[in-house]
N, C-alpha and C positions, 0 to 999 in steps of 0.2 A: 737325517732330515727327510722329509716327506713332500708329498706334493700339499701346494697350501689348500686349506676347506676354504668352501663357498663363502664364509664369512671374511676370512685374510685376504683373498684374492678381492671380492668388493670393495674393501678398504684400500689395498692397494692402489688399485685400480680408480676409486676416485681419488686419489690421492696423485696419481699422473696426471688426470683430467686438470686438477685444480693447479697443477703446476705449470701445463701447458695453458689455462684458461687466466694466470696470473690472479686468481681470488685468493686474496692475503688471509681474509677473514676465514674461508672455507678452511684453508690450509691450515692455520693457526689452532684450528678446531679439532685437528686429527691428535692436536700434542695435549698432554695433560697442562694443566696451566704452571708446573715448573717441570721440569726434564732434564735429564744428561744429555749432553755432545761430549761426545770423545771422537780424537783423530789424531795422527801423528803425531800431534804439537800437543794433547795432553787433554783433561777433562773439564767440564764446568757445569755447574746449575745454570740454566736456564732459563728466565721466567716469559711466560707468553709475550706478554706485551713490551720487552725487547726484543722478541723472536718477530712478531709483527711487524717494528718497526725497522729491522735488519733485512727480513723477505723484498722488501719493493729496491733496497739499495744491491740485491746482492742480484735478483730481476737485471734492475738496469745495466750492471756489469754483463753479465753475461749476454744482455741484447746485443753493447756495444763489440763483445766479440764475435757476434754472429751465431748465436744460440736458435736454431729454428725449432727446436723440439726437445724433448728428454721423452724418451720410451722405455717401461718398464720392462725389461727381455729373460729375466729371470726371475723367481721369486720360488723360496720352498721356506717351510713353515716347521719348525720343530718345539713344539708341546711341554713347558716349562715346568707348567704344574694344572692346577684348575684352573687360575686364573691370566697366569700370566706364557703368551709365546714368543719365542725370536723368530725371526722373516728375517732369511739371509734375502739379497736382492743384488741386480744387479740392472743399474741404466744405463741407457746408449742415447748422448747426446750427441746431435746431430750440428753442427757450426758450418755455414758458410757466408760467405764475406764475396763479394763482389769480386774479380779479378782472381779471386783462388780457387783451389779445388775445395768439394765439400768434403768437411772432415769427421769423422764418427768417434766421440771419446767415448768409453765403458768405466762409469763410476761405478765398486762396488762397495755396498754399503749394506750392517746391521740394525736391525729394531728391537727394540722387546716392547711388546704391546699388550696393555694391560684389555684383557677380556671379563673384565667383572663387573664393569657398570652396563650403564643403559649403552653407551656404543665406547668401541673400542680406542684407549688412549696409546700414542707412543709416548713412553716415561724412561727412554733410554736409545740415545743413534749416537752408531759409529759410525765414521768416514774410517773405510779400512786404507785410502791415500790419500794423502795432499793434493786435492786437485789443481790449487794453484800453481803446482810444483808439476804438475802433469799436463796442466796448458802454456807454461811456460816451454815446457820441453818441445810440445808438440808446434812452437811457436805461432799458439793462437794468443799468448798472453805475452805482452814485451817490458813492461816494467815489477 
């Protein structure tokens, strides 16, 4: 794995922005209009426009936990072929909730992003944990 080029990291990087800035629409735009998720629990196609309407409900969960931020704190880039690369990544979501301490979770997670068209698609993410099962633990999640 390498450090990512000027291209992976721009992308990356608006791709925080748009997560912290809550634009469904921007975000929706970095993913090919069908895509993998894979995670613990197992794989599925994914087509945008249930991915669109999933972003603003899975937003408001995590408001109501006290989500103040997600920051991209890692990112390296390894080179698949011409057109396509993985971005291993890793974010540091930042939760605090009135009356607690603030608390810092680390999701890490994979891409492969297609680099062949006019801008670059993700057409495959892995959640490498369950973070439900990781904010439960950490008891920011109670049911």
């Amino acid at each position: 794995m390498h450090q990512p080029s000027e291209a992976i990291e721009r992308f990356f990087r608006t791709f925080e922005s748009n997560t912290n800035s809550d634009n469904v629409a921007a975000t929706v735009s970095l993913f090919a209009d069908v895509f993998m998720a894979a995670s613990p629990q197992g794989a599925q196609a994914v087509r945008g426009g249930d991915f669109a309407l999933a972003l603003p409900r899975k937003k408001q969960l995590f408001d109501s936990l006290g989500c103040r931020s997600t920051e991209l704190v890692t990112l390296t880039e390894t080179r698949l072929d011409a057109r396509y690369t993985m971005a291993s990544t890793q974010w540091k979501m930042t939760f605090a909730r009135s009356g607690s301490e603030t608390q810092d979770v680390v999701a890490e997670s994979v891409y492969i992003v297609d680099t062949g068209g006019v801008e670059p698609k993700i057409v495959f993410y892995l959640a490498n944990q369950d973070l439900m099962q990781v904010l439960k633990e950490r008891g920011l999640l109670t049911t």
